[in-house]
N, C-alpha and C positions, 0 to 999 in steps of 0.2 A: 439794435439793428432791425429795422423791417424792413423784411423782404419783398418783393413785388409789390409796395405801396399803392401802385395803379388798384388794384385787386380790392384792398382795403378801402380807401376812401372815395372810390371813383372820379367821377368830372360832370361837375353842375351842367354841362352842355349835353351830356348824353345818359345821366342818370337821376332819376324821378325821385329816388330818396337822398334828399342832400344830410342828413343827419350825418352820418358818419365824416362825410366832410366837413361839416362847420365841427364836428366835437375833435379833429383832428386839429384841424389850423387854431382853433381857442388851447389848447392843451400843447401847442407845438410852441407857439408865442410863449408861454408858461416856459417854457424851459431855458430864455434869458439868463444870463448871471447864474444860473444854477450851477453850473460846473459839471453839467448832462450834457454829452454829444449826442446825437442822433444822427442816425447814418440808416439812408434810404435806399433801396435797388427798385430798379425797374426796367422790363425790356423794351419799354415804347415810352419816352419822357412825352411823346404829346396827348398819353394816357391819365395823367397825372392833371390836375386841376390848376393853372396857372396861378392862382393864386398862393397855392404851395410853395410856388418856386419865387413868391416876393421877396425883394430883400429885407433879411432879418429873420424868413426863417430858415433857408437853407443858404449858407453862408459859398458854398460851393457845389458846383453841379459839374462832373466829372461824364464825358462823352467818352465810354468806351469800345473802343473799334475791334471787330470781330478778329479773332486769333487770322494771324497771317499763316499761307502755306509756309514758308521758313520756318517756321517754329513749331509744324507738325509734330517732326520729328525729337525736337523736347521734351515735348507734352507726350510724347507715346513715352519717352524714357522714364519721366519723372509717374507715369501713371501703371506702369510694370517692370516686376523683375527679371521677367520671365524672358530669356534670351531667342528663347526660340519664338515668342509673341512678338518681337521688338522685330526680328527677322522677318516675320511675313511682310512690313508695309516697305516695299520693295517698289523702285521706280513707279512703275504701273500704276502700284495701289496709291502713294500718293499724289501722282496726277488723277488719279478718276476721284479722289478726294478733294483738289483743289477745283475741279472741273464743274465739283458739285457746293463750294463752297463752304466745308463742313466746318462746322462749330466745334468748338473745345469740348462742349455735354456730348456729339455724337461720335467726336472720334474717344470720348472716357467711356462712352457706353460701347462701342466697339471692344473696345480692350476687354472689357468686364466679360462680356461673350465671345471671346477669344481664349479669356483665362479659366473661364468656366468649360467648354468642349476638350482644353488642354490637360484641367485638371482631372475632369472623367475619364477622357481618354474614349470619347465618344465617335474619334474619327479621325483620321490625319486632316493635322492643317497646313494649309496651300493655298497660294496667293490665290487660286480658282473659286473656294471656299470664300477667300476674306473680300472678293469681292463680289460672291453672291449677296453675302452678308450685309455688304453696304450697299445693294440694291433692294435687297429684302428692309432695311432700316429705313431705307430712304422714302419707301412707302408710307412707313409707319411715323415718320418723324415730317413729315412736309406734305405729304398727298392729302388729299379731299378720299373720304373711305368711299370705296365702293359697295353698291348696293347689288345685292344677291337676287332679284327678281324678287324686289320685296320679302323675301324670306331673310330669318331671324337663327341663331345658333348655329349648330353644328352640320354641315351639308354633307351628305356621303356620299358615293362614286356615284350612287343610281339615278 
């Protein structure tokens, strides 16, 4: 399985070293008749080199569509046991969650920082909390960083 294969062999249209690409598609060809599957990911398939996707070396190319609101609440069940976790995403939070489009990786990274404060005991959790949380994430997972007046590390009140 290779992960993010975009990453790995790039695309002759927008990268200067094709090496890695021709040693991928010659060695990908090689595995014919071998009785080797190879099974690719990637999150942009028009990242990937067309020529990859010729028939003969990937026998199927599988489009998969981003987790549905409906099935939030699965994925929160099957990703903790924690009853009192599974209880915060309450009305509200999963509309401000569908609102926002949120993917499978930010509502498992959610949980994970929900189960972590629960387990310290760092602070009661409340819907207020979990959706400071996915406003404080949503920065860090989709915004462009903001620059500090050009200043670098740690910034103190002064």
């Amino acid at each position: 399985c290779i992960d993010d294969v975009d990453l790995l062999i790039g695309n002759r249209d927008r990268d200067s070293n094709r090496e890695p690409l021709a040693k991928f598609l010659q060695r990908l060809d090689g595995f014919m008749g071998s009785g080797v599957f190879v099974l690719a990911t990637t999150n942009d398939k028009t990242l990937v080199d067309l020529a990859a996707s010729r028939p003969g070396r990937f026998d199927l190319i599988l489009d998969i569509n981003p987790l549905g609101s409906d099935r939030y609440i699965d994925l929160i069940k099957t990703k903790t046991d924690s009853s009192a976790v599974i209880s915060l995403f309450s009305r509200a939070v999963l509309d401000v969650l569908e609102a926002r489009k949120a993917s499978g990786a930010f509502i498992a990274t959610l949980i994970k920082q929900l189960e972590v404060i629960e387990k310290l005991g760092l602070r009661e959790l409340d819907e207020g909390y979990v959706l400071q949380s996915i406003e404080n994430m949503k920065h860090g997972f989709y915004d462009e960083p903001k620059t500090a007046n050009g200043a670098i590390g740690f910034l103190g009140d002064s």
